[in-house]
C-alpha positions in Angstrom: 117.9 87.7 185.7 114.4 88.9 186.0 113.6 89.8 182.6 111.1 87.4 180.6 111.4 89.5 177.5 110.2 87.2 174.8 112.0 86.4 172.2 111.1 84.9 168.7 113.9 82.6 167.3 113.5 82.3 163.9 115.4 79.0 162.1 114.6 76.0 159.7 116.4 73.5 162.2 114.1 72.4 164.8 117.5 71.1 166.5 118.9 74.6 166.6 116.0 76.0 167.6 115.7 73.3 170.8 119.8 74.1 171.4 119.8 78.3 171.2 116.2 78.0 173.1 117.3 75.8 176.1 120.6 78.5 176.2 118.5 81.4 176.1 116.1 80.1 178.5 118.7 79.0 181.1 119.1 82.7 181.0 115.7 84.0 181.8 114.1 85.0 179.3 111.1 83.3 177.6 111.9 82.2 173.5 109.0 81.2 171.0 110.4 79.3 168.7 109.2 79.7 164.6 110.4 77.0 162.5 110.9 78.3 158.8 109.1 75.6 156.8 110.2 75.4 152.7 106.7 77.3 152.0 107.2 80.3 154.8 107.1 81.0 157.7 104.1 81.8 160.2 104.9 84.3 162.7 102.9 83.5 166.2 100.6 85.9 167.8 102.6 87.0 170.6 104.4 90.1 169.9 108.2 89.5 170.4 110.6 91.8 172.4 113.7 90.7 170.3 113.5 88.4 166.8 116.9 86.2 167.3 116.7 84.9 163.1 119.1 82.4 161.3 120.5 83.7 157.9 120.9 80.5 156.5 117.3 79.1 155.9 116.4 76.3 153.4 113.8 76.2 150.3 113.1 79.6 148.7 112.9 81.9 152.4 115.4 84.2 152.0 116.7 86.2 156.0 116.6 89.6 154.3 112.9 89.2 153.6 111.7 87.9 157.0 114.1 90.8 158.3 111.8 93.2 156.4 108.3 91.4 157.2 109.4 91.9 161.0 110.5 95.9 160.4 106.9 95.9 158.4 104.6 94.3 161.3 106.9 95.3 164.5 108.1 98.5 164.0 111.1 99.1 166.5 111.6 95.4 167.4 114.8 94.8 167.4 116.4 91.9 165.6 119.4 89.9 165.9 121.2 87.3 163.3 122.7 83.8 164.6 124.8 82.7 162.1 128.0 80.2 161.2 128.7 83.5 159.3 132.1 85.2 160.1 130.9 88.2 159.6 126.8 90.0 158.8 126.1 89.7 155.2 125.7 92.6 152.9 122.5 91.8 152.1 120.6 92.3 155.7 123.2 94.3 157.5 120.7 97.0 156.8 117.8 95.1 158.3 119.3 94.2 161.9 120.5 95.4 164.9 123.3 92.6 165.1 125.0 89.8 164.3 126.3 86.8 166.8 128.1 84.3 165.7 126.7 80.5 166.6 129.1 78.5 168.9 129.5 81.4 171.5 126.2 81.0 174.2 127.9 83.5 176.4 128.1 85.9 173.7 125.1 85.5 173.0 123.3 85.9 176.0 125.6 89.2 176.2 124.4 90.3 173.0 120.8 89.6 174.0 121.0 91.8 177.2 122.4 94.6 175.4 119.6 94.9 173.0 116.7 94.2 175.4 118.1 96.8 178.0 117.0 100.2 177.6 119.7 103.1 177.3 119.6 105.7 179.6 
């Protein structure tokens, strides 16, 4: 693949974050990795072409609201939950573009390429 879209992965496990960013890596495309710490979360600099965010985060940082901070500071960015969910919760199904289920890396990467590639 020749695409080094960047994408933000957004999780509270730093283990996670070095599993799904090797994966997405191995792929082609370049990940920045944003550890949600129990006081927040800092979002880098670098302006992401996909946000790939956990729904289940520790201490008081809810998904839904770092879903809405991206929609507020990156209008049009698209953003995709990885969760042990079965399914997306009620509560940010509004706030995403998609849901991919952790365990599956080739689903994943699928999903990725479906959202980064423009439709015709």
């Amino acid at each position: 693949m020749e695409s080094r879209a960047c994408i933000w992965m957004i999780d509270d496990d730093p283990l996670h974050l070095k599993i799904y960013g090797w994966i997405i890596e191995s792929a082609g495309y370049h990940t920045l990795p944003v550890e949600v710490q129990l006081g927040g979360i800092d979002l880098p600099e670098k302006p992401p072409d996909l946000v790939l965010l956990d729904y289940h985060l520790g201490g008081l940082t809810m998904a839904a609201d770092i879903a809405k901070l991206i929609q507020e500071r990156l209008p049009g960015v698209p953003v995709l939950v990885l969760s042990d969910a079965y399914m997306l919760p009620d509560d940010i199904a509004p706030l995403v573009q998609g849901f991919v289920r952790k365990g599956d890396p080739a689903r994943l990467i699928d999903r990725l390429h479906a959202a980064l590639t423009p439709v015709p």
